[in-house]
N, C-alpha and C positions, 0 to 999 in steps of 0.2 A: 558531582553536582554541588556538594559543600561549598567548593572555590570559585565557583561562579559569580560573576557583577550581576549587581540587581537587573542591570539592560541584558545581563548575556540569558539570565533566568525569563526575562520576559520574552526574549526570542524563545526560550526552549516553552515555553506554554503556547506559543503561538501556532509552533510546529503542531505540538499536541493536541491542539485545540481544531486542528484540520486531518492530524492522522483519525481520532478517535472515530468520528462520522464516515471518513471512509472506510475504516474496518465493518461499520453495521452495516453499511449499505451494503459492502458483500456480503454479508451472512441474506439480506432480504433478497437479493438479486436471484436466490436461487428458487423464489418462492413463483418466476414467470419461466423458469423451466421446459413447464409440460405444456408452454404452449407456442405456436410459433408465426402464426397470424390470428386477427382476432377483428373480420369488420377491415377496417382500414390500420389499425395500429398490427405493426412487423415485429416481433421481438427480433433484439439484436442478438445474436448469438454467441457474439465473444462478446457479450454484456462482463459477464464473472472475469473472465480474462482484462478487460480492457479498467474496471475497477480495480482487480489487483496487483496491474499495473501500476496504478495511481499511486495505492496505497504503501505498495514498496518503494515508489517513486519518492515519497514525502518522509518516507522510515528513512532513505539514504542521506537523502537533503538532511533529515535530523544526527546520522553518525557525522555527516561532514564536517559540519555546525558545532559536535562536540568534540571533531578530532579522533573518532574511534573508530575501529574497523568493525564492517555491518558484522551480526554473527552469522551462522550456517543456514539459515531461512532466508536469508538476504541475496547469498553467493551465488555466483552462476556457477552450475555444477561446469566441473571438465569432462570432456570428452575426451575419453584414451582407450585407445584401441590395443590391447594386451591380446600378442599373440604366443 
């Protein structure tokens, strides 16, 4: 982050200025949980999913941006089948 152009620094606050809100908005998302219609409003069900979605979606946009590989929260785990 030290070597960064003043433009490469303003992209990186950008990024973060769009991860930050999506990270709360999942933590509230799970506050419509316990309920699943309501009147005519439907909760969405892969609401939590479909957020942190996004939110990793915007984390990787940001590894790219600085050239770094995501760490282990990021990865798509492998599946291997050990017999």
């Amino acid at each position: 982050m030290d070597n960064l152009a003043p433009p490469e620094l303003q992209q990186v606050r950008l990024y973060l200025q769009q991860i930050y809100p999506l990270e709360t908005a999942i933590l509230s998302a799970t506050d419509n949980l316990d309920t699943d219609q309501a009147a005519v409003w439907r909760h969405n069900r892969q609401e939590v999913q479909d957020r942190m979605g996004l939110f990793n979606r915007w984390r990787l946009q940001l590894c790219q941006f600085l050239g770094t590989p995501p760490g282990p929260g990021l990865q798509v785990p492998n599946n291997r089948i050990i017999i």
